[in-house]
C-alpha positions as CSV (number, residue, x, y, z in Angstrom):
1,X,-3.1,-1.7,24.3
2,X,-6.3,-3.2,23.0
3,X,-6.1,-5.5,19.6
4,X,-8.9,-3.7,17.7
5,X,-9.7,-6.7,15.9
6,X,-12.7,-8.4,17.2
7,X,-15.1,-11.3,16.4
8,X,-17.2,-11.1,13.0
9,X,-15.0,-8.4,11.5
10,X,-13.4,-8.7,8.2
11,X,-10.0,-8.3,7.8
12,X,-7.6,-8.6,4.8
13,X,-4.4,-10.4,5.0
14,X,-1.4,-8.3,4.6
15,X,1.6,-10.6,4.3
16,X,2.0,-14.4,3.8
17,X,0.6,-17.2,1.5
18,X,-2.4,-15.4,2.0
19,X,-1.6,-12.0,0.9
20,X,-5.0,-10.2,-0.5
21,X,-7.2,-12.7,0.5
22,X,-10.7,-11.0,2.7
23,X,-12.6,-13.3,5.5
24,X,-14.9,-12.6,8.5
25,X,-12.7,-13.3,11.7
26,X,-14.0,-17.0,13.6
27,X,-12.0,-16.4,16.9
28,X,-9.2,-14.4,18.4
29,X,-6.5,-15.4,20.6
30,X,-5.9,-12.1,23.1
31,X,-2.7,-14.4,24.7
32,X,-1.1,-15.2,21.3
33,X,-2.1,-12.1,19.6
34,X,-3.5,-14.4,16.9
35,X,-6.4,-14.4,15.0
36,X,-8.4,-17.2,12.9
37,X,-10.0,-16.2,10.1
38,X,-12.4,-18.2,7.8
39,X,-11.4,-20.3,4.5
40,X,-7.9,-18.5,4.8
41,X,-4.6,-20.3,6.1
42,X,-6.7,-23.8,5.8
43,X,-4.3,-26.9,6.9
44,X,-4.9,-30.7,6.9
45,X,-5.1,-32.4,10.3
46,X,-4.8,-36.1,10.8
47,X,-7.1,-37.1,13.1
48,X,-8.1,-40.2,14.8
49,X,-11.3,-41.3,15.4
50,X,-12.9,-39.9,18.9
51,X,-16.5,-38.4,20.1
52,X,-16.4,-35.3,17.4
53,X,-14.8,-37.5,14.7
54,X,-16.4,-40.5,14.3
55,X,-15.1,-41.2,11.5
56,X,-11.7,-40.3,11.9
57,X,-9.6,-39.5,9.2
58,X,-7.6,-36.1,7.2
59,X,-9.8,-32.8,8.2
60,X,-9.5,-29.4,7.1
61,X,-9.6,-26.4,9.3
62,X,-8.4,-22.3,9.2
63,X,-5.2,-22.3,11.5
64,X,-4.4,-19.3,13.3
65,X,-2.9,-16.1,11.9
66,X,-1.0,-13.8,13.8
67,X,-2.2,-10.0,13.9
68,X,0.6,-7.6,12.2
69,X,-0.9,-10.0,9.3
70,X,-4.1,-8.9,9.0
71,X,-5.8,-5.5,8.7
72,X,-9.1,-4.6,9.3
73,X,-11.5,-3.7,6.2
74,X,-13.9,-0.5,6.4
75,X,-17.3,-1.3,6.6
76,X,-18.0,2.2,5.0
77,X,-14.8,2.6,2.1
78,X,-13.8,-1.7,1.6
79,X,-10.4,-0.8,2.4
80,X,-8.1,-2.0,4.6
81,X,-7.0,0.4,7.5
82,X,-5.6,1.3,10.6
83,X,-7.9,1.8,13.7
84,X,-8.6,4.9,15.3
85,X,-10.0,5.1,18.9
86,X,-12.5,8.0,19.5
87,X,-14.3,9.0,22.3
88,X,-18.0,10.3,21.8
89,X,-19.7,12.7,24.1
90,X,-21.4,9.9,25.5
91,X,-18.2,9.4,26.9
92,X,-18.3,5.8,24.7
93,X,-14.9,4.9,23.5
94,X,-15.3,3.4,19.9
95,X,-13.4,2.2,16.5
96,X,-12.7,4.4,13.3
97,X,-11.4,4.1,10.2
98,X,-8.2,6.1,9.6
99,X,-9.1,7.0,5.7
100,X,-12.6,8.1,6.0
101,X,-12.8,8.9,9.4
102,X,-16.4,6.6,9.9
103,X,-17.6,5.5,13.0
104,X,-17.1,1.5,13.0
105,X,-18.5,0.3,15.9
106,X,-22.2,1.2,16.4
């Protein structure tokens, strides 16, 4: 079973702190089924200092969501939806929004 969320898609979270907040997906985490999403689900990290951070001190960065959190937003209608597989007669397999049944991947 594939995750159907991949990099550079945006997704709306669904349930947490989060909840109705829209960002463009950074990385996912196939192993955890997680995925980490820009500006959402930010934490504070106390870091010392070390070759990426000189400096040292409190950072910020996006910690990881997990996927029945987030749902993918239509290109085509700005919704959230489910993900439909279809196979075109090229015998491509491809992403589709449930609601209005566009073609997501091109």
């Amino acid at each position: 079973m594939g995750l159907g969320i991949k990099k550079q898609d945006t997704v709306a979270v669904i349930a947490g702190k989060e909840k109705g907040k829209k960002g463009r997906v950074l990385s996912v985490v196939p192993s955890d089924n997680n995925v980490i999403v820009e500006k959402i689900n930010v934490i504070k990290k106390h870091m010392k200092p070390n070759k990426t951070y000189s400096q040292g001190g409190i950072i910020e960065k996006e910690a990881p969501l997990h996927l029945s959190n987030v749902m993918l937003v239509c290109p085509k209608c700005n919704k959230p939806t489910r993900i439909a597989n279809v196979i075109l007669e090229g015998g491509k397999k491809v992403r589709s929004c449930k609601k209005c049944k566009e073609v997501i991947d091109q």
